[in-house]
KETORBA-480118 format. One record per residue (C-alpha): residue in one letter; y, z, x. Coordinates in steps of 0.1 Angstrom, whole numbers, padded with zeros to 4 digits, always signed. Each point is the difference from the previous one (the first is absolute). Example, Ala and Ser with C-alpha at 12.3 -4.5 7.8 and 13.67 -1.06 7.14 Angstrom:
<atoms>
A-0045+0078+0123;S+0034-0007+0014;
</atoms>
This chain:
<atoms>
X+0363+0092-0417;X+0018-0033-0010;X+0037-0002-0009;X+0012-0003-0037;X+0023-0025+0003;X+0001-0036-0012;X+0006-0022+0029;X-0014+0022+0029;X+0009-0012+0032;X-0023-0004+0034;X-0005-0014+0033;X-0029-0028+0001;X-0010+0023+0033;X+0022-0006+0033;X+0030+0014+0011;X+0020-0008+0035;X-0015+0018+0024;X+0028+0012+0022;X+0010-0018+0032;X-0011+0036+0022;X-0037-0005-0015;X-0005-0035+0007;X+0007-0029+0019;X+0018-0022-0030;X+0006-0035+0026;X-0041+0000+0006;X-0005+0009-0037;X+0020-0029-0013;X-0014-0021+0032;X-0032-0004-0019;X-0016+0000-0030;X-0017+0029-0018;X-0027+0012+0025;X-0036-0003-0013;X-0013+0019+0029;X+0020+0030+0022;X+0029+0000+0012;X+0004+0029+0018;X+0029-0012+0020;X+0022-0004-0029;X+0007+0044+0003;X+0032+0008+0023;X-0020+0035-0001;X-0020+0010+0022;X-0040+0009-0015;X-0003+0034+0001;X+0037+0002-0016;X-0006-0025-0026;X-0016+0020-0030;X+0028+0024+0003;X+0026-0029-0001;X-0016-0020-0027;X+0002+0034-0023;X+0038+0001+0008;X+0002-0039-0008;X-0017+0005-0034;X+0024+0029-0006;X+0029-0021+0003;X-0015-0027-0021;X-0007+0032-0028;X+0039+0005+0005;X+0014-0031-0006;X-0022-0010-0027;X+0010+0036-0015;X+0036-0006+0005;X+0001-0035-0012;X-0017+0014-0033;X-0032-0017+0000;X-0024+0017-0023;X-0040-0008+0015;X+0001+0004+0036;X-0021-0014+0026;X-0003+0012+0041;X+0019-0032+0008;X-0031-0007+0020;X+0016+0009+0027;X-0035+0008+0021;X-0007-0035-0005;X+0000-0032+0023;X-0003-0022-0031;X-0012+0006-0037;X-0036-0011+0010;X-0005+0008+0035;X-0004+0041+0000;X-0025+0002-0025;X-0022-0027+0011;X-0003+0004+0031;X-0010+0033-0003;X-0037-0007-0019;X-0032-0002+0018;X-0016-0034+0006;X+0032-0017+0012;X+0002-0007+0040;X+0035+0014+0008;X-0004-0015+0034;X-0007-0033-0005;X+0019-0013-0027;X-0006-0035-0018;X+0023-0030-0007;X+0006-0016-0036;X+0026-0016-0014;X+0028+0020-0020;X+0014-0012-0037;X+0023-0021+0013;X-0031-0018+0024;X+0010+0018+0037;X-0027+0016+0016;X+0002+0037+0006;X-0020+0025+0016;X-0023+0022-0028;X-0025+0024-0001;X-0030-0011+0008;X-0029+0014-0025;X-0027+0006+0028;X-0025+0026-0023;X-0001+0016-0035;X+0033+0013-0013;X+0005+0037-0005;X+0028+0021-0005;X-0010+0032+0026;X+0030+0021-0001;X+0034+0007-0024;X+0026-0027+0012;X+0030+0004-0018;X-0011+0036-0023;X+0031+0014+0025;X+0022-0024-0013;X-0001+0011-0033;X-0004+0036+0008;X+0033+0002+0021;X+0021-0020-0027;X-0019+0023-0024;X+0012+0027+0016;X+0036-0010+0008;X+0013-0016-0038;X-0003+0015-0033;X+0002-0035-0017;X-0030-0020-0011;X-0018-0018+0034;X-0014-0032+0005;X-0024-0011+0028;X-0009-0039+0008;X-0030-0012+0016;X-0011-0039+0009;X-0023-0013-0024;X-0039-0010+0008;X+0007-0036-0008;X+0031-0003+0026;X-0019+0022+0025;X-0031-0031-0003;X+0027-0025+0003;X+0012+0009+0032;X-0030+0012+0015;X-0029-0021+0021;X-0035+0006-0016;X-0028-0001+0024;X-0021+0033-0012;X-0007-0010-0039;X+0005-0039-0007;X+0011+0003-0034;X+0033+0003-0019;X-0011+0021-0028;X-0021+0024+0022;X+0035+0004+0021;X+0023+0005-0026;X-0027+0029-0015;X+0000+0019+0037;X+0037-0002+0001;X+0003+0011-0040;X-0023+0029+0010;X+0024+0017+0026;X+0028-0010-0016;X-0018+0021-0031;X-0004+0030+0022;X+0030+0000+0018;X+0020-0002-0032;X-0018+0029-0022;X+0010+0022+0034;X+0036-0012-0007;X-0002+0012-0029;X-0016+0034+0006;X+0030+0000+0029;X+0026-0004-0032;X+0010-0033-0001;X+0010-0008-0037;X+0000-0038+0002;X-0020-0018+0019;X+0006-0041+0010;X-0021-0023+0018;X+0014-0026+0012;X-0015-0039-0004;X+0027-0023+0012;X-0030-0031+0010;X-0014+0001-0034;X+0035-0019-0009;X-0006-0023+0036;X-0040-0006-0012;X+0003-0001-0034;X-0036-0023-0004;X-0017+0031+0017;X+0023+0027-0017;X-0016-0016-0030;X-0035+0006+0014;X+0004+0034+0016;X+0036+0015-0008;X-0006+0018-0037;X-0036+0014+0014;X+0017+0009+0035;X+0024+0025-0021;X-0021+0015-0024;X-0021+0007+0031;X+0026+0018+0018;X+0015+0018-0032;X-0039+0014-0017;X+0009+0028-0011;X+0031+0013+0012;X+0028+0015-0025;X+0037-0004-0006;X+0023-0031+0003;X-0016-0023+0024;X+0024-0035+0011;X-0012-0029+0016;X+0030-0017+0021;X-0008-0040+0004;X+0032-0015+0019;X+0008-0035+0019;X+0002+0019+0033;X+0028+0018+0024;X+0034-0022-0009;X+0008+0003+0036;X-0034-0020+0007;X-0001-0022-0035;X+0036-0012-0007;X-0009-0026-0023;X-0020+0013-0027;X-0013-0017-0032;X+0015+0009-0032;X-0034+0006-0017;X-0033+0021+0003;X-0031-0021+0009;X-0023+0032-0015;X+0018+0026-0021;X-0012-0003-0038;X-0036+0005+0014;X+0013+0032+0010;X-0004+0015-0035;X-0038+0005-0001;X+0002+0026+0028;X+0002+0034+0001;X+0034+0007+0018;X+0028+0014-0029;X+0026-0016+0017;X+0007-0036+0018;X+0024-0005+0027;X+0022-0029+0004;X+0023-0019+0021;X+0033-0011-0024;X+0030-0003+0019;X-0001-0018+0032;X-0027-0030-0020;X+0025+0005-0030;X-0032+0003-0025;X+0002-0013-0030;X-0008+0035-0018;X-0019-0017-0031;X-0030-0003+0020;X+0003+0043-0004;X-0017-0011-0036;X-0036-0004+0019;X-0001+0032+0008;X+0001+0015-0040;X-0024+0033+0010;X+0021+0008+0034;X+0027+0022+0010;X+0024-0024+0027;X+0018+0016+0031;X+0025-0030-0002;X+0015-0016+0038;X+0043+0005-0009;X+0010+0000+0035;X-0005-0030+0026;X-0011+0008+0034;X+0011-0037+0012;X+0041+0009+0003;X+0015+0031+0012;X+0023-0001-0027;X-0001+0030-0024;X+0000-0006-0030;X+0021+0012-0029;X-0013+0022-0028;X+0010-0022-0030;X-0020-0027+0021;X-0033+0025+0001;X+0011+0005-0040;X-0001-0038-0004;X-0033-0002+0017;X-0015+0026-0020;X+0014-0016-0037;X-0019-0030+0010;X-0031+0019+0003;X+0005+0026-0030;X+0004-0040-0022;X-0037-0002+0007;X-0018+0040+0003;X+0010+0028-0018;X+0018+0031+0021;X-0027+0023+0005;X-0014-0027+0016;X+0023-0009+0027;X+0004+0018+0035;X+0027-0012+0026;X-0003-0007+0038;X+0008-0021+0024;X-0022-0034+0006;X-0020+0015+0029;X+0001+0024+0029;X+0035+0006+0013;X-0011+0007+0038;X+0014-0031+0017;X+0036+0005-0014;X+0030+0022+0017;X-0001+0037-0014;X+0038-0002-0017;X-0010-0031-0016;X-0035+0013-0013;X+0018+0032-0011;X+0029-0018-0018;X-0027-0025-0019;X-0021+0034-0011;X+0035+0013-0011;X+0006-0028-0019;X-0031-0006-0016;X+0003+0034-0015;X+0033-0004-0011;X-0009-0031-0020;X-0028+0016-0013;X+0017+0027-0011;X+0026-0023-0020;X-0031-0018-0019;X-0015+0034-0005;X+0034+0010-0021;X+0002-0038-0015;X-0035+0012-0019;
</atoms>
């Protein structure tokens, strides 16, 4: 089930988590964790499933109110975009994590790839089965991609890029035709360091993906972003490996907009793909207006046609205040709605 509408609107994946859930001064005291971070939860362990469900129906609430039309769980169970999900394979030494440096060259802790990668158990089928289960509008799930899990992990089990890259494709592959048996309509996989390693996304990145998506159905999106504004506040005002991007198998590519103020030509590489479009910048707290989210999206209708075009914000929205997330969501529909009306 996918909406009708021209213009749909969606979340790239986060949503605030609220301030009872987590700990919002450590969160923002850091960067993305690559390993655990168990302390991050205000909850205590045996309470936290039980709060993370009430979390992810607040986050099905506002994105419902606000008028959004593909939801997503807010990722509300989640530490960071990568961390759950990667952490949880076989072959990585949870204990003992490694040091490498991030995108922007600081060393952070990482899993540490001590044996062969497997994906044992189901990590995020409940996800999907509780939004399922809670929303009558069309669901999306988002998962790190194979290439960014190899990025920030420290290989000392197989030696070799290409051999990595296949053992993470593999349980990304398996995890994500469970999502789909759990209901999930769209599916994302998220590759922001194929834009931060472009000479390597060039090598691995196109592979990596078609990996991961063999043989899975429905609207797939592959999300490619600068990183987290609150972490990256100056960002470059051009992709270092988008038209590339073409040749793979996802439907739709995900882009950054706003905050880098993209030049929306560049949308031209991409003739064969759908594009969830970044209208909303993460780097102020200002809301925007609708007629600005309607400028936004004239820019890009000048180079794809309608059908083509999806609208959300220019990443995850989990480091910004609730109101101001909310309002931005509100927005963003409003100006879609006003281009929707336009055609």
């Amino acid at each position: 089930m996918m909406p009708d509408k021209l213009i749909p609107t969606t979340l790239v994946g986060s949503y605030p988590q609220p301030a009872w859930l987590v700990d919002k001064e450590k969160m923002l005291g850091s960067a993305p964790p690559r390993v655990r971070m168990k302390d991050v939860w205000k909850v205590t362990p045996d309470e936290l499933e039980e709060a993370q469900d009430d979390a992810t129906l607040t986050a099905i609430h506002d994105q419902e109110r606000a008028g959004i039309d593909i939801l997503s769980d807010g990722e509300v169970r989640r530490e960071s975009y990568f961390n759950r999900f990667a952490n949880a394979l076989e072959g990585i030494d949870i204990d003992n994590p490694a040091m490498v440096p991030n995108r922007r060259g600081v060393e952070v802790p990482v899993p540490r790839v001590s044996g062969a990668i497997k994906r044992t158990i189901p990590v995020q089928v409940h996800d999907v089965e509780y939004l399922r289960a809670h929303t009558t509008k069309p669901i999306k799930i988002t998962i790190p991609g194979a290439f960014t899990m190899a990025k920030l992990a420290k290989d000392e089990y197989y030696n070799d890029t290409t051999a990595l890259i296949s053992a993470y494709a593999t349980a990304l592959n398996e995890e994500i035709r469970d999502l789909k048996a759990a209901g999930a309509d769209v599916i994302q996989i998220d590759e922001p360091y194929m834009q931060a390693n472009p000479e390597e996304a060039e090598k691995y990145g196109v592979d990596a993906i078609n990996q991961a998506l063999d043989g899975i159905d429905g609207p797939t999106v592959v999300h490619l972003c600068f990183g987290y504004a609150y972490v990256v506040k100056d960002k470059p005002e051009g992709y270092s490996f988008l038209p590339q991007l073409d040749a793979c198998n996802a439907q739709t590519i995900s882009i950054e907009a706003a905050q880098p103020h993209l030049d929306p030509a560049i949308l031209e590489k991409l003739p064969s793909k759908k594009i969830m479009f970044g209208v909303l910048s993460l780097g102020s707290e200002e809301v925007e207006t609708p007629e600005q989210i309607a400028q936004s999206l004239r820019g890009a209708l000048n180079h794809i046609s309608p059908d083509r075009l999806i609208a959300a914000p220019d990443c995850g929205m989990k480091y910004l205040p609730r109101e101001v997330a909310f309002g931005k969501l509100k927005a963003m529909v409003d100006g879609a709605e006003i281009v929707r009306r336009e055609l």
